[in-house]
N, C-alpha and C positions, 0 to 999 in steps of 0.2 A: 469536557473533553469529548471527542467524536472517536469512534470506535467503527472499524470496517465490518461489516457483517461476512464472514466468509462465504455464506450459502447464497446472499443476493446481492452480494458486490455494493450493497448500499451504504450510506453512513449513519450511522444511530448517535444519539448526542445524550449525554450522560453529565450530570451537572459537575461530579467528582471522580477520580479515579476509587474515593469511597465506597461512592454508591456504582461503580459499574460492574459490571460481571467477571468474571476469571477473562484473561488477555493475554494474547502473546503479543510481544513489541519486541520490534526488528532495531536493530542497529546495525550500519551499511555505510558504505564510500555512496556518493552519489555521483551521477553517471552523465553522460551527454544524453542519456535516456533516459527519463523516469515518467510514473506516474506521478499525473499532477492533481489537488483540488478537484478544478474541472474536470477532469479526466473520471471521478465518482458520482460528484455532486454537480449536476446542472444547475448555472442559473434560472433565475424566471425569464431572462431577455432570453437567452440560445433557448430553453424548453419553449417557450414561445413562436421560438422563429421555427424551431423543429415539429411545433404540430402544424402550424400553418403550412409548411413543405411537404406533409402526411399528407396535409388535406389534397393541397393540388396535386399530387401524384395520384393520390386517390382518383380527384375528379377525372384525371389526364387517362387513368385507365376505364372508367367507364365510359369517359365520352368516345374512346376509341370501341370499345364495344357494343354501342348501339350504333355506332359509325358500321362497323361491323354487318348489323342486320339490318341497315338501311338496304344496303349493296343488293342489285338484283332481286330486293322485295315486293313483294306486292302486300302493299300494307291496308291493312283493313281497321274497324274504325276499333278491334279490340286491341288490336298492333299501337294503333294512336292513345289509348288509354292506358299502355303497360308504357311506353315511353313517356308519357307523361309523368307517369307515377315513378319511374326513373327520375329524371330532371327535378322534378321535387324531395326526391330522398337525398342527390346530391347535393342540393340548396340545404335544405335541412341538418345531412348528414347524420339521419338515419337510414343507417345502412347495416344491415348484417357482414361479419367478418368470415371469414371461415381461417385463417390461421389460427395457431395458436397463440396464447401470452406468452410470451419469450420469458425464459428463465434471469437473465438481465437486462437490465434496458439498453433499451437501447443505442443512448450514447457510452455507453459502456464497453458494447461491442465494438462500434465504430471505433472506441481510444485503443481497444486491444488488437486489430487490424494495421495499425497506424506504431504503433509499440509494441512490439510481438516482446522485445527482450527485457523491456522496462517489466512487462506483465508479469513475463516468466518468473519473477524475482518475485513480485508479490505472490501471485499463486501456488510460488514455492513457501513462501511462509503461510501462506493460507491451510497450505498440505502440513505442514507440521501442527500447525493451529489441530487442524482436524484429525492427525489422529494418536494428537494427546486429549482428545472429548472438550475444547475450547472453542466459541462459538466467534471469539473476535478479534482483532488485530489490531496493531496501532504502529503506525507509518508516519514516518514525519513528512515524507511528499505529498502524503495524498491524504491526509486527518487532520491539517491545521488550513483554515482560509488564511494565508498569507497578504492577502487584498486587507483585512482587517487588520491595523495594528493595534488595535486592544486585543485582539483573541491571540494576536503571535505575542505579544509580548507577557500574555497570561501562560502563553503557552514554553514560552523559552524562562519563565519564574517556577511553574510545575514541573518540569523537565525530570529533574533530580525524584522529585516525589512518582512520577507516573512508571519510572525505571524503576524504582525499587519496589514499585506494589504489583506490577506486572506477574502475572503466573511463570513465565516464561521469558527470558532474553535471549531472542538468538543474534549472534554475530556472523554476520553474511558477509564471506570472505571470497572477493571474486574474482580476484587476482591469485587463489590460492587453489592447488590441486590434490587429493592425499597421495602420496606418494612415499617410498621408503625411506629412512631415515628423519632427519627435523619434517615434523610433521606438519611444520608452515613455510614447507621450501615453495617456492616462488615457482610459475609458471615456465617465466622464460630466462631465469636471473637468480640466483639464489640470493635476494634479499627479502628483507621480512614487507608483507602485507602491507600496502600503502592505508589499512583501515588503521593500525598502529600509531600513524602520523597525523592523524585528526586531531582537531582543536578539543572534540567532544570523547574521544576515548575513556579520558580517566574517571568523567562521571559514568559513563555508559559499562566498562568496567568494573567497578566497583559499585556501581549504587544497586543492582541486581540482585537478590539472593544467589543465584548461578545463573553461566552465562554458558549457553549453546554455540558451539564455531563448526559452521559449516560450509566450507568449498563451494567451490563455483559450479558444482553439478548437486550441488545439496545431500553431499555425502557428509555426514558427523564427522569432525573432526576430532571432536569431545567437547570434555566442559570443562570451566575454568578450576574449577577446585581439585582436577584431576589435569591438569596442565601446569600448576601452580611454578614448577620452577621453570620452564621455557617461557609463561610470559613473564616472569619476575626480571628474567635475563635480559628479554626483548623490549621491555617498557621502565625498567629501574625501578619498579612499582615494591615495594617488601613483600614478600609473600605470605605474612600471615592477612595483608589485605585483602588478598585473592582466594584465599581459602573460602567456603561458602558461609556467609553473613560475615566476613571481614568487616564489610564498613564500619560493625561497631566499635571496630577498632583504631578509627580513624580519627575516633573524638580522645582516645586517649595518647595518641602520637602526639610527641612534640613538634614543635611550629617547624623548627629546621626541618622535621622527617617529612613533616607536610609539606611544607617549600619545594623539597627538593622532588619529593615524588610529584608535585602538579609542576615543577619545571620539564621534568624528564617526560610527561606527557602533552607538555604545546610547544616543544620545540618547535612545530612544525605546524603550529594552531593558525588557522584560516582556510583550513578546507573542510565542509561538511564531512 
């Protein structure tokens, strides 16, 4: 599994969610905006194309530069021997830098200019990551190559297993505001959170040891085991499920109790 580095926006790849570190994993409505893959992880072809476009910007501003001290010079023969030694560093490309290393890379930057609100969402889980002392994240937009179908389909068979071993789940509710009285009244509509009507709820739900709900401004909403009867009412889900480590209780429900609670959670199944 690939895991988001909070501090370098990068992706680290971890053969198990066994063997990887403590993690917070997001569960989320997906947007007309998100982070994508690419949007962390560069290919070799775009990182390719991306130092070649360095390079000639590069060369584009020093050739304007000695263009520069051409102008109204009178060049002497040590003038001719630092502009050569120019021209050869560009060819070469040794050249000294004076900026600094950027804290992300740089296609990084570029996707968060271009996605200001897709970011928000991650960086908002990045800030809970950081300061419960959690160094990584795990995103289903931006931590599975979906170009590969051996890794998505490894990765939609672990699903179940990466939710429940997580340090953390939080439920990123962005249609939802805290407000007084039901504390998942709606924006602009007093109906419940279109995150409720996902295909993926019931495992995301329940497979958790506890589950974090936080608003569209990333205010706590609370947690599930402390919400237990509002979402038992909202999802037909029983509540001793939602209590914290519920799930073990799922192996002792009968098949009808099963039935009925994964019917009442995909009524509405085919949206992320």
């Amino acid at each position: 599994m690939r895991l988001l580095n909070i501090k370098t926006l990068r992706l680290e790849w971890f053969h198990s969610a066994d063997d990887a570190p403590s993690y917070v994993i997001l569960s989320h409505r997906w947007e007309d905006e998100e982070v994508l893959f690419e949007d962390v992880e560069e290919r070799p072809e775009a990182r390719k194309l991306r130092t070649l476009q360095m390079k000639l910007e590069e060369t584009e501003r020093r050739l304007e530069a000695l263009s520069s001290r051409f102008e109204g010079a009178t060049q002497t023969i040590d003038d001719s021997d630092r502009m050569e030694s120019d021209f050869t560093n560009i060819e070469s490309g040794n050249h000294s830098s004076t900026s600094s290393t950027p804290k992300q890379p740089a296609h990084v930057r570029e996707s968060q200019e271009r996605k200001p609100k897709a970011w928000a969402k991650v960086l908002g889980c990045c800030r809970v990551a950081e300061l419960q002392g959690i160094s990584y994240v795990w995103i289903d937009t931006c931590c599975i190559d979906k170009n590969s179908s051996s890794e998505l389909s490894e990765s939609i068979n672990s699903m179940f297993a990466w939710y429940r071993k997580a340090s953390i789940c939080i439920a990123y509710l962005s249609d939802v505001t805290q407000a007084g009285g039901n504390k998942f009244e709606r924006r602009r509509r007093p109906e419940n959170s279109d995150w409720f009507s996902r295909g993926w709820t019931l495992q995301e739900l329940i497979a958790p040891e506890d589950v974090w709900f936080f608003d569209s401004n990333w205010k706590c909403i609370g947690i599930r085991s402390e919400l237990v009867d509002e979402l038992s009412k909202i999802t037909g889900i029983e509540e001793e499920l939602l209590r914290c480590n519920g799930v073990e209780r799922l192996y002792s429900c009968s098949v009808a109790a099963r039935m009925s609670c994964e019917f009442s959670s995909l009524q509405s199944c085919g949206s992320p």
